[in-house]
Structures are given as C-alpha cells and as structure tokens.
N, C-alpha and C positions, 0 to 999 in steps of 0.2 A: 625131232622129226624122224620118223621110221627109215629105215634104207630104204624099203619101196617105195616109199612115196619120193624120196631124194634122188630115186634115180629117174622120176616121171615128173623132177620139177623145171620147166621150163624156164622159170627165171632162174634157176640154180645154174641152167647153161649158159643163159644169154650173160646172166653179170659173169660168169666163168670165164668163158668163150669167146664171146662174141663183141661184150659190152662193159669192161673192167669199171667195177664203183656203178654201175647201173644207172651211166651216162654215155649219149651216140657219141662217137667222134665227130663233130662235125664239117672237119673236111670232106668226109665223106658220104652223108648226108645226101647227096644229089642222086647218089648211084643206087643205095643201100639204105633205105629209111626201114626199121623193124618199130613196130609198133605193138607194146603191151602192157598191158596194165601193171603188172609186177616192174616196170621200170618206173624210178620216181620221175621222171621228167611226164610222166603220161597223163593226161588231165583227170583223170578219174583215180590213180592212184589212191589219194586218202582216202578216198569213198569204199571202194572196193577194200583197202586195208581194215577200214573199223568195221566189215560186215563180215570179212571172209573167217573160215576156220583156221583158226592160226597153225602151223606145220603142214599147212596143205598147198601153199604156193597158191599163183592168182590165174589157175587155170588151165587149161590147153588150147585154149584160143590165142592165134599171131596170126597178124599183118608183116607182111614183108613188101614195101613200094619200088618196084623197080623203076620205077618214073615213066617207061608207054607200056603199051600193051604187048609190042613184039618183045622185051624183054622178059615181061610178065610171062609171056608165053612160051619161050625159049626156056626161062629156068623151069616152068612147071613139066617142059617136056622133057626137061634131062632130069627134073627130082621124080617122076614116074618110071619116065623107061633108062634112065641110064645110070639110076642110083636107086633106085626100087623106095623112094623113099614114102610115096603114098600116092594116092592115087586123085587123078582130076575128075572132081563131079560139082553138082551144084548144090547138093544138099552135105552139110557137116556132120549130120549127126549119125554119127558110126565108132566101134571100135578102132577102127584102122583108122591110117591116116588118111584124110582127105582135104581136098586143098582146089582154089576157084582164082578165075580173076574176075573179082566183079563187075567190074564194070561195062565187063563181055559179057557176064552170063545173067546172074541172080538180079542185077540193077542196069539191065539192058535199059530197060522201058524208059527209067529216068534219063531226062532231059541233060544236057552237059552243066548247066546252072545248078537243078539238084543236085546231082552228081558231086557238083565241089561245096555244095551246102553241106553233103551230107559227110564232104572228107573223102568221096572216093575218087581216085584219081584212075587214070587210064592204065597206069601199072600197078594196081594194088593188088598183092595177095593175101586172102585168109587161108589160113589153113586150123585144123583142128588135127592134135597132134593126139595120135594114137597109144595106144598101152603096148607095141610091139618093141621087141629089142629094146638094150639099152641105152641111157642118153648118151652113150659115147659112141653106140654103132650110128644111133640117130645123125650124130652133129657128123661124123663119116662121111652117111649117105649127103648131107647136105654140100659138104667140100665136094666130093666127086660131081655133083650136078654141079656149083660154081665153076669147077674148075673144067668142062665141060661147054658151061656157058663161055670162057675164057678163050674156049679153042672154036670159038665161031665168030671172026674177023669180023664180019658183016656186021653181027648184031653190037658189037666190041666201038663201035667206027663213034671216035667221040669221046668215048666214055675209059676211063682206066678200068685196068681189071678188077674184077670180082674179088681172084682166090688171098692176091697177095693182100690187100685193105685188110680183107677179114682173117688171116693168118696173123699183120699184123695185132688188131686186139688178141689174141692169143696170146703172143708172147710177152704183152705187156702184164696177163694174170698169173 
C-alpha cells in the first residue's frame, strides 16, 4: 500500500488506535460503539473484503454511537468547533470532512421502529472522513473533542469518560 493511501486509511487507525486486533472492547461498548466495515466483527466485512480494491482500506465512511442524542450532539459540537475536525451537515459527499447524527437529521421522518430496523440509534454518528491532514493530526483532533466531551459533567452524569477508555486501547497497540 502506497504512504498516501496509508495515511487516509481509516481502519489502519482504528485497529492502531482505537481498536487493537480489530476487536471493540467491550466493556466499553455502551458508551463508544464505532462501527465500520474494515473491522472484522462488522457484518458486512467479508462482503465488502472480496469486492474492494486491495491496498485501499474499506473506506471513509464511520459510525461512531454515542448511545442519545445529546451526546451525539455534544461530540459533533466539540469535533466542529473545538477540534476543527469537520464539519456538521446532512449530506456526506465532500472532500472535507463531514459528519451527522441521524437520527436528528437525514432519518428524522423514520418512525422509532424503523429507526431500530434500520440500526439507527438516537446517538449514532456517520461521518465521512475527509482527505485533509494527517491521520495522526486526524485521530489529535478527535482526542481534543473527547476530551472536551469529558469536561462537560452534565452530558458525563452516568457514563465513564470518553478520553481515558480510548487512550486506554492506545497503549495497549
């Protein structure tokens, strides 16, 4: 695989980073579900492996489920304005990055039944990860919005922190 393409591969970060062996923890599951196809636990995995171009990674499309919406909304506010990591709209298809909660916006209309037909939960983000900087200023900007999420008690009430969970898989790669 080329460097450029290695440094815009998403599953290269997540099993890195995020996901060591390209399995969730799941302790932590409740708080932090990422969702993408380049992870083998993802139902579509082999599918997407026997069609894709090999050294090309499975994408730039992630899910990331916060579990409601206000959390959804809390990280999309801090990966926009307090980590410049990409911007919230409804539509994906851009060079930059962009990034939705659907359930609020693009799948308003569905019913709460669809909704969980369809897998989308009240916190779920897609995002569609952009060609800007690299995947290490990327996964940067994404700590500083966790860790950001972290210092807002309110949204916190319940739930463990963000930064240290996902620092933990770090040091375990």
């Amino acid at each position: 695989m080329s460097e450029a393409v290695e440094s815009w591969s998403i599953d290269t970060i997540l099993k890195k980073r995020i996901i060591p062996n390209g399995s969730a923890d799941e302790e932590n599951q409740e708080w932090l579900k990422v969702i993408y196809p380049g992870l083998e636990d993802h139902p579509h995995h082999a599918l997407l492996r026997s069609i894709a171009n090999p050294g090309y990674g499975y994408g730039g499309m992630l899910c990331v489920d916060m579990g409601t919406e206000a959390r959804a909304n809390r990280l999309l506010h801090h990966l926009q304005n307090t980590a410049q990591f990409g911007l919230i709209a409804v539509s994906l298809g851009y060079y930059e990055t962009l990034m939705s909660c659907s359930g609020s916006s693009t799948s308003s209309e569905l019913t709460d039944e669809d909704k969980a037909l369809a897998g989308i939960s009240p916190g779920l983000i897609r995002m569609s990860v952009g060609y800007s900087g690299s995947a290490e200023q990327r996964w940067a900007q994404f700590e500083r919005a966790l860790a950001a999420c972290d210092k807002d008690a309110a949204l916190n009430a319940g739930h463990p922190p963000l930064l240290p969970s996902v620092l933990s898989y770090m040091s375990q790669s």
